[in-house]
DSSP file (Angstrom, degrees, kcal/mol; ACC not computed):
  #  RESIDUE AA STRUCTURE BP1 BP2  ACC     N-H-->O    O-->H-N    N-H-->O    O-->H-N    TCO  KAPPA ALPHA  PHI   PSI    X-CA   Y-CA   Z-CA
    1    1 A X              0   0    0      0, 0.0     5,-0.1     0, 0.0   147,-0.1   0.000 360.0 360.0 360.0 127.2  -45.4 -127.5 -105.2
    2    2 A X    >   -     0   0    0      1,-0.1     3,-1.0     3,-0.1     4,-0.4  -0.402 360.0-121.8 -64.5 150.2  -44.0 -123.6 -104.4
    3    3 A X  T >> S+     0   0    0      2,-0.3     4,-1.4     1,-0.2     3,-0.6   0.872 110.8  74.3 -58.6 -64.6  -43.9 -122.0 -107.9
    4    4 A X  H 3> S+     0   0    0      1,-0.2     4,-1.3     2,-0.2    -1,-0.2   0.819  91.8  55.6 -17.2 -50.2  -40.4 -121.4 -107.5
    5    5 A X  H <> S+     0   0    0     -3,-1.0     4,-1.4     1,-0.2    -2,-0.3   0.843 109.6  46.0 -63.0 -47.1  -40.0 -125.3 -108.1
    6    6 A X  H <> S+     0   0    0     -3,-0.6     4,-1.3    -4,-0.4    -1,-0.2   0.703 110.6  50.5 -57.7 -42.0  -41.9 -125.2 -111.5
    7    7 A X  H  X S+     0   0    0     -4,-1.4     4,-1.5     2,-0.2    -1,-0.3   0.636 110.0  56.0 -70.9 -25.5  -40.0 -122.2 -112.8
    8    8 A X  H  X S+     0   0    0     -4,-1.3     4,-2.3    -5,-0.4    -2,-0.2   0.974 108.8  41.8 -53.4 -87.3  -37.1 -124.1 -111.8
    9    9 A X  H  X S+     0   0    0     -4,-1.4     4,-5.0     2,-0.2     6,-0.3   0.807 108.9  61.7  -1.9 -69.8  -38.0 -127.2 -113.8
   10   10 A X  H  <>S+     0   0    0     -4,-1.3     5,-1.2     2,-0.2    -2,-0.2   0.949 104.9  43.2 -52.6 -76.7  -38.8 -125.1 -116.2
   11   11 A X  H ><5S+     0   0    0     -4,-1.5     3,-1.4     3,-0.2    -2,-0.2   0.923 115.5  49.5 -26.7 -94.8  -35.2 -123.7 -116.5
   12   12 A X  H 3<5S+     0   0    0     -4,-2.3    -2,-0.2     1,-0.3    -3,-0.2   0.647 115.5  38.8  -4.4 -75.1  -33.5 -127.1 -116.3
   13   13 A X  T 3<5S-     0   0    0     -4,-5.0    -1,-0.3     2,-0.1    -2,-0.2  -0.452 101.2-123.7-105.7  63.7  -35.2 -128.7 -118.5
   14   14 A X  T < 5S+     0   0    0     -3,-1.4     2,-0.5     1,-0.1    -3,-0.2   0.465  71.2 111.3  47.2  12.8  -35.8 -126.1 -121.4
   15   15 A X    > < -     0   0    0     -5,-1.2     3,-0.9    -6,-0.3    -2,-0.1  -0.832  52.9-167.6-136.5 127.9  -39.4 -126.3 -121.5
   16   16 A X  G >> S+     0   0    0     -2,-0.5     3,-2.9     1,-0.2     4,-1.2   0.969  91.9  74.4 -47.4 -54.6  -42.3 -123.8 -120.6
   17   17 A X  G 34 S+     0   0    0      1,-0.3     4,-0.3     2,-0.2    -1,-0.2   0.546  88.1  64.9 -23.1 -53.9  -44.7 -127.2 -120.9
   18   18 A X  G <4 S+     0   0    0     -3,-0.9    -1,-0.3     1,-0.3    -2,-0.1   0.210 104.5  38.3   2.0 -36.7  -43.2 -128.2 -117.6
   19   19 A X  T <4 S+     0   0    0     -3,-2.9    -1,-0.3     2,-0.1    -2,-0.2   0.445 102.7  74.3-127.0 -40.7  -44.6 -125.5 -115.9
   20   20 A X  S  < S-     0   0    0     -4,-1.2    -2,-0.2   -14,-0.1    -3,-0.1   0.632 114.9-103.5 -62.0  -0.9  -48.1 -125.7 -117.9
   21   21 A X        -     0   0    0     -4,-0.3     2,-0.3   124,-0.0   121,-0.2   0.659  47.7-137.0  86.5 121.7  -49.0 -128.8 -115.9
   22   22 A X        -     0   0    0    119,-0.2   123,-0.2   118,-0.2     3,-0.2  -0.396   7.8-121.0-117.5 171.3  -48.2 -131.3 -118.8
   23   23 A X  S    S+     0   0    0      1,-0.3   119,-0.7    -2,-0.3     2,-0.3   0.993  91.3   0.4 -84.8 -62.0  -50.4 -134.1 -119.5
   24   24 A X  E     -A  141   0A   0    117,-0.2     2,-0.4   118,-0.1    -1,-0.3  -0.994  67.0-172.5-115.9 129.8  -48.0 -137.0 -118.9
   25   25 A X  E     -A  140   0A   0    115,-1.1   115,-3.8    -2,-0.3     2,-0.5  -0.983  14.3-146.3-128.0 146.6  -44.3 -136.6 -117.9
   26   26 A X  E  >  -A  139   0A   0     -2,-0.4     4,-1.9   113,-0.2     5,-0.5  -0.735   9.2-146.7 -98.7  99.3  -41.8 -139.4 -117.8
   27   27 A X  H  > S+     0   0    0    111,-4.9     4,-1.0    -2,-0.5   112,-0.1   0.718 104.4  52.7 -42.7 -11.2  -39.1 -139.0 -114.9
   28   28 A X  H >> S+     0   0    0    110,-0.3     3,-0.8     2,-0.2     4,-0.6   0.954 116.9  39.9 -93.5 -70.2  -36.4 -140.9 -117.5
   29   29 A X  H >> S+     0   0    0      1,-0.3     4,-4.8     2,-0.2     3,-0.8   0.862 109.9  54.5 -69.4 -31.6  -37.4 -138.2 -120.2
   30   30 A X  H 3X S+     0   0    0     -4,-1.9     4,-1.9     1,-0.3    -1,-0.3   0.824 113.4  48.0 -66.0 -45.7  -37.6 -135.2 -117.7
   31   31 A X  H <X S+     0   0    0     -4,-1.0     4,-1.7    -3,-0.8    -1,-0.3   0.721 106.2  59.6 -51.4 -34.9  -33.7 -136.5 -116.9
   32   32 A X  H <X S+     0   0    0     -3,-0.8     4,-2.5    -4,-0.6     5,-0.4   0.960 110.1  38.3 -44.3 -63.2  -32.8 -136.7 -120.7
   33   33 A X  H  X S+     0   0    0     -4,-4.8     4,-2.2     1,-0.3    -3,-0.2   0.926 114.0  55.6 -80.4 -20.8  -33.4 -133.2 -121.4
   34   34 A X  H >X>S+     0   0    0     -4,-1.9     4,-2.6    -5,-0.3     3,-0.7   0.997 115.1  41.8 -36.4 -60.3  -31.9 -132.0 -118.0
   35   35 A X  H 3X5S+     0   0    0     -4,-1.7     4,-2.6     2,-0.3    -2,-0.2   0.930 114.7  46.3 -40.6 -59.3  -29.1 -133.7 -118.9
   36   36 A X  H 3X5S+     0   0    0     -4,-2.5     4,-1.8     1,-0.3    -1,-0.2   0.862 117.8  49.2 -46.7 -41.4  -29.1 -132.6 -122.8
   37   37 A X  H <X5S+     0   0    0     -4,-2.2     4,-0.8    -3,-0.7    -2,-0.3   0.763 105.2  54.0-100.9 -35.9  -29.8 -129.1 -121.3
   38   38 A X  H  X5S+     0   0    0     -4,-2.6     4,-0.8    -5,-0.2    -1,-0.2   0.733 111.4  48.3 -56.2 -30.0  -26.7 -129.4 -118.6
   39   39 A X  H ><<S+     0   0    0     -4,-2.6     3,-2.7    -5,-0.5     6,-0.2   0.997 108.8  53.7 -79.3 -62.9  -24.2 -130.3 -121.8
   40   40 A X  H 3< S+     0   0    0     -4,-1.8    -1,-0.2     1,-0.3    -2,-0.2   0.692 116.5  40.1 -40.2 -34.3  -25.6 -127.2 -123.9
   41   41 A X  H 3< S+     0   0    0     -4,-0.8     2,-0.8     1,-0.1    -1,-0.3   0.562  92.0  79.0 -95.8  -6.2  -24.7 -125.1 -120.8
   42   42 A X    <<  +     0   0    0     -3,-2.7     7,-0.1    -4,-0.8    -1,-0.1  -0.929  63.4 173.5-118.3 109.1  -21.5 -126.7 -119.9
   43   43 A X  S    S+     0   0    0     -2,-0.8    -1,-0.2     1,-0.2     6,-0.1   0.595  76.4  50.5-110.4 -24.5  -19.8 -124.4 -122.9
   44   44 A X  S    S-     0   0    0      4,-0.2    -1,-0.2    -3,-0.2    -2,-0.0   0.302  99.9-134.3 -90.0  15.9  -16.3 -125.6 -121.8
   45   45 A X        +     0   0    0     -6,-0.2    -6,-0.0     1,-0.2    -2,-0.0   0.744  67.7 126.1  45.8  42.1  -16.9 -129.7 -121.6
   46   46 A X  S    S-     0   0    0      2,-0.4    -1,-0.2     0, 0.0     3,-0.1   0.414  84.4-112.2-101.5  26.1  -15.2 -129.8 -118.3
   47   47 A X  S    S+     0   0    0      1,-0.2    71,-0.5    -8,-0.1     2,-0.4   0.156  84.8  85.8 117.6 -29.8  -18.3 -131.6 -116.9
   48   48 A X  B    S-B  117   0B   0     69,-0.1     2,-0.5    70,-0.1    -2,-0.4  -0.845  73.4-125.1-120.9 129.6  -19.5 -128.3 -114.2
   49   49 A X        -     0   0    0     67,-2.2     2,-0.3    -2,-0.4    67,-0.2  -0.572  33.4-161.3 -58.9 129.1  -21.4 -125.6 -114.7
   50   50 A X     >  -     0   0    0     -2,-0.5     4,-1.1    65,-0.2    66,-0.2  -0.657  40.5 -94.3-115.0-170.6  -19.2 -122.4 -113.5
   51   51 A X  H  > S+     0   0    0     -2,-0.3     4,-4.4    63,-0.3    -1,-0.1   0.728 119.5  46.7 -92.0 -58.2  -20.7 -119.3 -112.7
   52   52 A X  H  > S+     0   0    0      1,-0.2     4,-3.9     2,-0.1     5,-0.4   0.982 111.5  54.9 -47.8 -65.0  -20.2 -117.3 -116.7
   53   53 A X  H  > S+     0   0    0      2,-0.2     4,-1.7     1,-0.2    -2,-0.3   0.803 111.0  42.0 -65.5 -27.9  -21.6 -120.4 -118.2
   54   54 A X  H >X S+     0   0    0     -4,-1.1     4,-1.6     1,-0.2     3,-1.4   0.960 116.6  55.8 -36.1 -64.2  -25.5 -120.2 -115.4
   55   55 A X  H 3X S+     0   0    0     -4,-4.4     4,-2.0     1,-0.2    -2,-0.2   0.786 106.3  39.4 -67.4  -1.8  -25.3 -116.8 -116.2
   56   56 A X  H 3X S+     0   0    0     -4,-3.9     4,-1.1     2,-0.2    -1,-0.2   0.841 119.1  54.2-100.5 -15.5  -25.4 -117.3 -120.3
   57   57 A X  H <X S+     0   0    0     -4,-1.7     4,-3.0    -3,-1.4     5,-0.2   0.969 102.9  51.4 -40.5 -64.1  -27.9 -119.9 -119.4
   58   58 A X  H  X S+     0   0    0     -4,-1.6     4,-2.8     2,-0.2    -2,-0.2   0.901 110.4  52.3 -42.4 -44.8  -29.8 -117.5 -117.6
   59   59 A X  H >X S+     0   0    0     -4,-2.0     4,-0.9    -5,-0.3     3,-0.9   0.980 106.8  52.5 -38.8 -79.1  -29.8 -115.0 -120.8
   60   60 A X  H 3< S+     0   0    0     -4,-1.1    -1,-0.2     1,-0.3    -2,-0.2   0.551 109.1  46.9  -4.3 -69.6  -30.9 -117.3 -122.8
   61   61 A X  H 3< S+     0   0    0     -4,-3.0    -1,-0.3     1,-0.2    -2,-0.2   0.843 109.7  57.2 -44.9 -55.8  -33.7 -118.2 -120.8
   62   62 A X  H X< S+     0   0    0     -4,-2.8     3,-1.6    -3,-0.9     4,-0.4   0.432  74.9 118.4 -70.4  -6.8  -34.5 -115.1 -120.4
   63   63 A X  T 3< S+     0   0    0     -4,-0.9    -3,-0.0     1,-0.3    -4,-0.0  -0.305  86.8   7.9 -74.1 144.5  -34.9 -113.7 -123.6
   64   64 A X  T 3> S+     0   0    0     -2,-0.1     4,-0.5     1,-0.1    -1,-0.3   0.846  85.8 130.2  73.6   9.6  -38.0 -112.3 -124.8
   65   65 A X  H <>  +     0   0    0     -3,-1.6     4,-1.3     1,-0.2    -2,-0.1   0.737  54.6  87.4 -99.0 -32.3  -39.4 -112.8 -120.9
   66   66 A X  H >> S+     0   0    0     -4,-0.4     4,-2.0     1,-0.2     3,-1.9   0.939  87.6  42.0 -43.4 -68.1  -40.5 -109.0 -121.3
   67   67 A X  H >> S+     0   0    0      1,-0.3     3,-1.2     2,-0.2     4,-0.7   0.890 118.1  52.5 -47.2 -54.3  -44.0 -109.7 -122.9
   68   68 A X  H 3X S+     0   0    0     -4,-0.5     4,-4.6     1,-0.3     5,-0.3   0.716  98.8  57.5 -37.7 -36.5  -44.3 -112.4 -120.4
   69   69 A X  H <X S+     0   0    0     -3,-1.9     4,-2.3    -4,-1.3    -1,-0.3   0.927 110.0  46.4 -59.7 -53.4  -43.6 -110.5 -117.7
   70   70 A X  H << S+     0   0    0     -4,-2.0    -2,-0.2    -3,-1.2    -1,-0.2   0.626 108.5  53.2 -49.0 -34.0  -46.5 -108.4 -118.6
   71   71 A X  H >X S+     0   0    0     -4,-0.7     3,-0.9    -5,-0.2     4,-0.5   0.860 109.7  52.0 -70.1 -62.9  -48.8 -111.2 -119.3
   72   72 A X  H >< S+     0   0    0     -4,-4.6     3,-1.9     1,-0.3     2,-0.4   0.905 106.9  55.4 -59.8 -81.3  -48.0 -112.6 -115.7
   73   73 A X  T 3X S+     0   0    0     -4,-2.3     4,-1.0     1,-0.3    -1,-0.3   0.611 103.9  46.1 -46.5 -12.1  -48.7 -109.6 -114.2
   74   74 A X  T <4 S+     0   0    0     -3,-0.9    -1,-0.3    -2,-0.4    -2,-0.2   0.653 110.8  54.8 -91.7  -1.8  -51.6 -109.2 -115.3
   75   75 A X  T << S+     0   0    0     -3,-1.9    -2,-0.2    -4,-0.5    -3,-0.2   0.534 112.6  50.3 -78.1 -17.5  -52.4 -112.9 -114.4
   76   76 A X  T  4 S+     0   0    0     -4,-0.4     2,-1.6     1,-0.1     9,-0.4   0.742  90.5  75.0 -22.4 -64.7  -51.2 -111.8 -111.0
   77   77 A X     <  +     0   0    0     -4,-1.0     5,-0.2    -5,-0.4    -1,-0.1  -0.566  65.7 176.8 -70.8  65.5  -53.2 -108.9 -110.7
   78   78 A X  S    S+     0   0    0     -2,-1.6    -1,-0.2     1,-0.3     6,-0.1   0.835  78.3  41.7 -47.6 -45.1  -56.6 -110.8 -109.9
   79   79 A X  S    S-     0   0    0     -3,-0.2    -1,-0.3     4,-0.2    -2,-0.1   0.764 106.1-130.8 -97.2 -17.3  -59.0 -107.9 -109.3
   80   80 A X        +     0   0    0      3,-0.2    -2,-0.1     1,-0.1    -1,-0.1   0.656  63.7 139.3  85.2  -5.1  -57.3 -106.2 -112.3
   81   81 A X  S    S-     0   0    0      2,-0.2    -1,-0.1     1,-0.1     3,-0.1   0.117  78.6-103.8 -65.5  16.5  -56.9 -103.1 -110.3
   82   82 A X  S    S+     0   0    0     -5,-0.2     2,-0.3     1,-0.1    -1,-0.1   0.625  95.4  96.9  61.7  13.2  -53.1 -102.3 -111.7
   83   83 A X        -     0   0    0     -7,-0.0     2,-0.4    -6,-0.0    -4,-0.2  -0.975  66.3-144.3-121.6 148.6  -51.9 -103.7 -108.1
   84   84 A X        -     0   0    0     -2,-0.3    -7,-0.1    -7,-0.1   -11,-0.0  -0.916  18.5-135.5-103.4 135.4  -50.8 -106.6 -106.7
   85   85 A X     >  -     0   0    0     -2,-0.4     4,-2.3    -9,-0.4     5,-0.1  -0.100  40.1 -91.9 -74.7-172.8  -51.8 -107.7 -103.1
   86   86 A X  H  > S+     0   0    0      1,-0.2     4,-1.9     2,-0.2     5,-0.4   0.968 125.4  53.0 -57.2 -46.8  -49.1 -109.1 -100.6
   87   87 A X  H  > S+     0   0    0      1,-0.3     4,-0.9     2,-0.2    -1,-0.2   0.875 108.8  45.6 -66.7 -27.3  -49.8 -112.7 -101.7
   88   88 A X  H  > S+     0   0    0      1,-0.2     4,-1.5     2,-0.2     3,-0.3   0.896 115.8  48.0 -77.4 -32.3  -49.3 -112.1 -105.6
   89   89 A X  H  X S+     0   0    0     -4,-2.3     4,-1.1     1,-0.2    -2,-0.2   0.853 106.7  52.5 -81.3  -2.6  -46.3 -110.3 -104.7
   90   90 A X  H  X S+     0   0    0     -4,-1.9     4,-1.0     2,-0.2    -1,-0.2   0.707 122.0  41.8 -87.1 -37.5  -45.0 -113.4 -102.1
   91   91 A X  H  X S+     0   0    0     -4,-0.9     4,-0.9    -5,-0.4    -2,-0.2   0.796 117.8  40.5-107.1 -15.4  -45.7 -115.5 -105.6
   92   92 A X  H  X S+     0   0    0     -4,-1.5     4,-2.3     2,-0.2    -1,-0.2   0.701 111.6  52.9-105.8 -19.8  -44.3 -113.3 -108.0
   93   93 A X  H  X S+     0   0    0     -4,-1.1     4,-1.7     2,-0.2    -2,-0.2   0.743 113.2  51.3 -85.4 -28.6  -40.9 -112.2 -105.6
   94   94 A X  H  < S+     0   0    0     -4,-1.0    -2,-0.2     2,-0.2    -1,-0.2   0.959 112.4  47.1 -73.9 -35.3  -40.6 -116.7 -105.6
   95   95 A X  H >X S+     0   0    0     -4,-0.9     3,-2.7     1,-0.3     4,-0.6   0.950 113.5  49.3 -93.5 -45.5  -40.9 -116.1 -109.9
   96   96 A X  H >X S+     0   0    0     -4,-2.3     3,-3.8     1,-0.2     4,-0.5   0.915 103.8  56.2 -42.9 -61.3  -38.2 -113.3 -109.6
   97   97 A X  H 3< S+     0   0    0     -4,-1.7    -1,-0.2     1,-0.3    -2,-0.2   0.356  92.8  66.8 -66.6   8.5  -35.6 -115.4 -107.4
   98   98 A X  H <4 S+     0   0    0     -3,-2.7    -1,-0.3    -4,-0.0    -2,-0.2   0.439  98.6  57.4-120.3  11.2  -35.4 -118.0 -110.0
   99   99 A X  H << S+     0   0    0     -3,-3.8    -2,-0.2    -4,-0.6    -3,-0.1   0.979  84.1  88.2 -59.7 -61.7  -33.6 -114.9 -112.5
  100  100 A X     <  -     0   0    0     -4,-0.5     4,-0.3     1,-0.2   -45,-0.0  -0.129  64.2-170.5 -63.8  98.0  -30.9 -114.3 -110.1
  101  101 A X  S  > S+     0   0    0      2,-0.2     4,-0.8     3,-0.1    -1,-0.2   0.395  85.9  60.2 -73.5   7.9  -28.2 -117.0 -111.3
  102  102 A X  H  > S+     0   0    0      2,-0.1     4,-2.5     3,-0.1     3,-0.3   0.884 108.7  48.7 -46.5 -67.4  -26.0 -116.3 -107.9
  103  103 A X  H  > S+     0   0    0      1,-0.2     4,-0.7     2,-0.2    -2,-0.2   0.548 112.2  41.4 -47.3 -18.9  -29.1 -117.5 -106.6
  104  104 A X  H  4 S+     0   0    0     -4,-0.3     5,-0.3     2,-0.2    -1,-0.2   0.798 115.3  52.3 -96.5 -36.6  -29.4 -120.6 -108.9
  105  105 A X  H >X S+     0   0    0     -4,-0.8     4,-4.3    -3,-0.3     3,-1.3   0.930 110.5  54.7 -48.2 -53.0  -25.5 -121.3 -108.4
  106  106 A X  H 3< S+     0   0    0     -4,-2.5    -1,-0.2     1,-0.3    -2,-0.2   0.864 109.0  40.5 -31.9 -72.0  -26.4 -121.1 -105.0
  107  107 A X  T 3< S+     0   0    0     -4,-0.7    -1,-0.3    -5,-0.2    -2,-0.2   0.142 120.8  41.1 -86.6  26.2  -29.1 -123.6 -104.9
  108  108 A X  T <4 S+     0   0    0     -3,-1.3     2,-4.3     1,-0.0     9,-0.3   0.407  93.3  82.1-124.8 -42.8  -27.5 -126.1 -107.1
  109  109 A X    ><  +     0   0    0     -4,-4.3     3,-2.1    -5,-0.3     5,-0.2  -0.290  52.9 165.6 -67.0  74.8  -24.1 -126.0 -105.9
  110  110 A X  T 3  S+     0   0    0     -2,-4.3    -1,-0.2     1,-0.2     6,-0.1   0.662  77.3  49.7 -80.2  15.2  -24.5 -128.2 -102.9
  111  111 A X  T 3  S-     0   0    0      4,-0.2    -1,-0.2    -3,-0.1    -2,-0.1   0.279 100.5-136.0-128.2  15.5  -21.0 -128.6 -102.3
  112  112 A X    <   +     0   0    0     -3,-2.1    -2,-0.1     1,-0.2    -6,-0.1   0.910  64.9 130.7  42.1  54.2  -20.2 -124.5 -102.5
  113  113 A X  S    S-     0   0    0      2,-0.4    -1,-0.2    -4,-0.0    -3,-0.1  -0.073  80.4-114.5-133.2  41.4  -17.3 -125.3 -104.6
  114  114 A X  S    S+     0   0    0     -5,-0.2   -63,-0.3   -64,-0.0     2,-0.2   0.245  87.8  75.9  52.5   7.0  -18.5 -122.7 -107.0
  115  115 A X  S    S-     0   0    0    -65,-0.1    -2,-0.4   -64,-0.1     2,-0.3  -0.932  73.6-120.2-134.9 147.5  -19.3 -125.1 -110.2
  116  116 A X        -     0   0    0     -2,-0.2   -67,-2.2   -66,-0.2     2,-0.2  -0.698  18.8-150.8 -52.6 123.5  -22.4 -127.8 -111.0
  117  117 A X  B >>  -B   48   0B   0     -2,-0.3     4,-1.1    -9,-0.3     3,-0.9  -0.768  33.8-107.4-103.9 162.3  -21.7 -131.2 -111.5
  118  118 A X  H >> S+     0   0    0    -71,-0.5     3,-3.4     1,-0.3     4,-2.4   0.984 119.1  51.7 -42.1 -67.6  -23.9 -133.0 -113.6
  119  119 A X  H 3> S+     0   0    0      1,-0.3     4,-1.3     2,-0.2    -1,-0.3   0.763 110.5  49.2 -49.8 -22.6  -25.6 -134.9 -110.3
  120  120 A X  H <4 S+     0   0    0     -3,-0.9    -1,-0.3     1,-0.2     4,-0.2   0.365 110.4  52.4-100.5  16.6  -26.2 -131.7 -108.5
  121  121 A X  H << S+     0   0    0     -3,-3.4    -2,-0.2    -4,-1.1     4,-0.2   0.562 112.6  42.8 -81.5 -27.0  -27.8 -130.2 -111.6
  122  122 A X  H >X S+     0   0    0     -4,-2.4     3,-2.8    -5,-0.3     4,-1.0   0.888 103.5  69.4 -96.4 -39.9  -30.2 -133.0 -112.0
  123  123 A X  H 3X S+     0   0    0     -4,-1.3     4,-1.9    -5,-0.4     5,-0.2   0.660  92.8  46.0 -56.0 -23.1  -31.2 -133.4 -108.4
  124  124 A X  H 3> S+     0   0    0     -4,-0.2     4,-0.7     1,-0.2    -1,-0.3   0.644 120.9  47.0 -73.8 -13.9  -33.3 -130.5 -107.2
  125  125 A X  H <4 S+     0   0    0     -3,-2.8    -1,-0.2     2,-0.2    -2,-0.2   0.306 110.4  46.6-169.0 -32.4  -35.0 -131.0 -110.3
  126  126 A X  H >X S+     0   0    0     -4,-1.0     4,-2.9     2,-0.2     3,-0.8   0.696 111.0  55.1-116.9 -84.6  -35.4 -134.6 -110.1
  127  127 A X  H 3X S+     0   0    0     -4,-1.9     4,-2.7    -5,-0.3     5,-0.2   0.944 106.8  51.2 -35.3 -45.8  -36.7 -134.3 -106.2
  128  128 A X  H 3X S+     0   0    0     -4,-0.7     4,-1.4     1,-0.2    -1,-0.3   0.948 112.7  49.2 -80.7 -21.3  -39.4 -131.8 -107.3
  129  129 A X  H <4 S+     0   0    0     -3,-0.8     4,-0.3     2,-0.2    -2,-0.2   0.822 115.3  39.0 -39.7 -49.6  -40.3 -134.4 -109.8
  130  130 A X  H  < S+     0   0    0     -4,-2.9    -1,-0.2     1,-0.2    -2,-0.2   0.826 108.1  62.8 -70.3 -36.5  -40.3 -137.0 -107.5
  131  131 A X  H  < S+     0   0    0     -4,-2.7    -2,-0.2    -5,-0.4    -1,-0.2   0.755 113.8  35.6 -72.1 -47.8  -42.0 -134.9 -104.8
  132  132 A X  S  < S+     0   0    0     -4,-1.4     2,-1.0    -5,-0.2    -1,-0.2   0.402  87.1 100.6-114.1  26.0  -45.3 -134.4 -107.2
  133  133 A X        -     0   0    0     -4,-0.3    -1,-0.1     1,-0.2     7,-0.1  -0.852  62.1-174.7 -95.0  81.3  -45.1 -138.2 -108.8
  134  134 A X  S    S+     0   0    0     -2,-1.0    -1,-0.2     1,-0.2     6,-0.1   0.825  74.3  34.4 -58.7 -44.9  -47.9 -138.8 -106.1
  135  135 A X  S    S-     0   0    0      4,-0.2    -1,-0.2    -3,-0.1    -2,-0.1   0.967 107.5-122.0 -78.6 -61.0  -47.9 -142.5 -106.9
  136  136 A X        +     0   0    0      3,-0.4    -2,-0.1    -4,-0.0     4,-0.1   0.670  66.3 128.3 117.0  49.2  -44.5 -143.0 -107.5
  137  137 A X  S    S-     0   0    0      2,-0.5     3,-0.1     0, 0.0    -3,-0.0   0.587  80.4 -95.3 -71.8 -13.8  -44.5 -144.4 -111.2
  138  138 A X  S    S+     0   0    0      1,-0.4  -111,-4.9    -8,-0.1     2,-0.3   0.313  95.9  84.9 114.5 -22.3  -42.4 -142.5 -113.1
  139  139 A X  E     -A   26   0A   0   -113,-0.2    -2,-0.5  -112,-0.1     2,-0.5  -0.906  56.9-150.4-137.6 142.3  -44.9 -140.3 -114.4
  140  140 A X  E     -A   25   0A   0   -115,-3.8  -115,-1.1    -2,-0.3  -118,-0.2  -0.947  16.6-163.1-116.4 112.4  -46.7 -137.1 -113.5
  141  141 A X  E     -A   24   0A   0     -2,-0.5     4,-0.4  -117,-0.2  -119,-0.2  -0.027  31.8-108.1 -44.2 170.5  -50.1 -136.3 -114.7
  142  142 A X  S  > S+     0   0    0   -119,-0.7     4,-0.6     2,-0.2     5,-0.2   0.661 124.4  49.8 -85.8  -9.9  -51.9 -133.3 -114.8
  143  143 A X  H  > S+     0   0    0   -120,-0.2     4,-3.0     3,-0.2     5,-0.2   0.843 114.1  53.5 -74.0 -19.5  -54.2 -134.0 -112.1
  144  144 A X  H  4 S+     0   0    0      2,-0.2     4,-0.2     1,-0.2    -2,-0.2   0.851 115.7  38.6 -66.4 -24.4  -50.7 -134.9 -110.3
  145  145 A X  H  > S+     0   0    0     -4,-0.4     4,-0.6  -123,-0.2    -1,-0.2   0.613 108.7  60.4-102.7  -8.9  -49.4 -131.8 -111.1
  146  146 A X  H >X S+     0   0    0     -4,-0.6     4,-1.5     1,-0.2     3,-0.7   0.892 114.8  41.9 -82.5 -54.8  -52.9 -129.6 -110.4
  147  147 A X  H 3< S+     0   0    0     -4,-3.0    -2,-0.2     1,-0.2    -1,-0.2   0.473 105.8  54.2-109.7  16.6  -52.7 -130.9 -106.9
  148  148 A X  H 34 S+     0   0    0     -5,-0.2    -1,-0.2    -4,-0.2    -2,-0.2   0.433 113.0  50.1 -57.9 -24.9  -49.0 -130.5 -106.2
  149  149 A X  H << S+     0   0    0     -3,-0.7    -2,-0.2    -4,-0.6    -3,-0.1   0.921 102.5  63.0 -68.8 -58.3  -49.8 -126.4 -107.4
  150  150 A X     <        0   0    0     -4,-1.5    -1,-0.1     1,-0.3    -3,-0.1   0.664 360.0 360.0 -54.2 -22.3  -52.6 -126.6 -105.0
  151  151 A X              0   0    0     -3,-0.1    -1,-0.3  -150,-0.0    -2,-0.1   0.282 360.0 360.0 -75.8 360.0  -49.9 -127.1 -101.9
């Protein structure tokens, strides 16, 4: 699963854990807190994400991301040499495009009519879910989610 997708997740549904390869997750709960987490962002109850209300999501998210930032990069930075090769920057330019919230509007809005509805909120989100539910139970493991990172 492209890293993008996880950071993605991650974002959606409000939780780093998500992204840590989680031990069990339940596609029903993984829907909850999208959902829970779509309502929290929809700060005018008409039902869509608009374009203010991503970006004060995105803040949000984002707060505190400095130390992190640092951290990854120096989990990036394999050889520890203060550089990053092309491929850490190819993984770290996917970790970047999922700040942008044009870019999230973008990929969410599938019907380019410049707001989220609940159902195109849940689905990308829901697909990569579905996408590393290897069996197709409902649940992802962590080996399920150790070899969907491995793709």
């Amino acid at each position: 699963m492209p890293k993008f997708s996880l950071i993605v997740v991650a974002l959606m549904t409000g939780t780093a854990a998500v992204a840590q390869a989680p031990q069990v997750s339940v596609r029903t709960d993984v829907q909850k807190q999208i959902d829970q987490n779509f309502e929290k962002g929809d700060t005018n109850h008409d039902g869509f994400l608009n374009r203010a209300e991503v970006q004060a999501m995105t803040n949000k998210a984002l707060q505190g991301v400095e130390p992190k930032i640092e951290a990854e990069f120096k989990v990036l930075d394999k050889d520890g040499n203060g550089q990053i090769s092309l491929a850490e920057f190819k993984a770290a330019a996917a970790a970047k495009l999922a700040q942008n919230p044009e870019a999230t509007l973008q990929r969410f809005d599938a019907n380019k009519d410049g707001k989220i509805s609940p159902a195109e909120f849940r689905t990308p989100v829901l697909s990569a879910f579905d996408r590393v539910d290897a069996n197709k139970d409902g649940k992802v493991t962590a080996d399920e989610a150790k070899k969907a990172q491995g793709r």
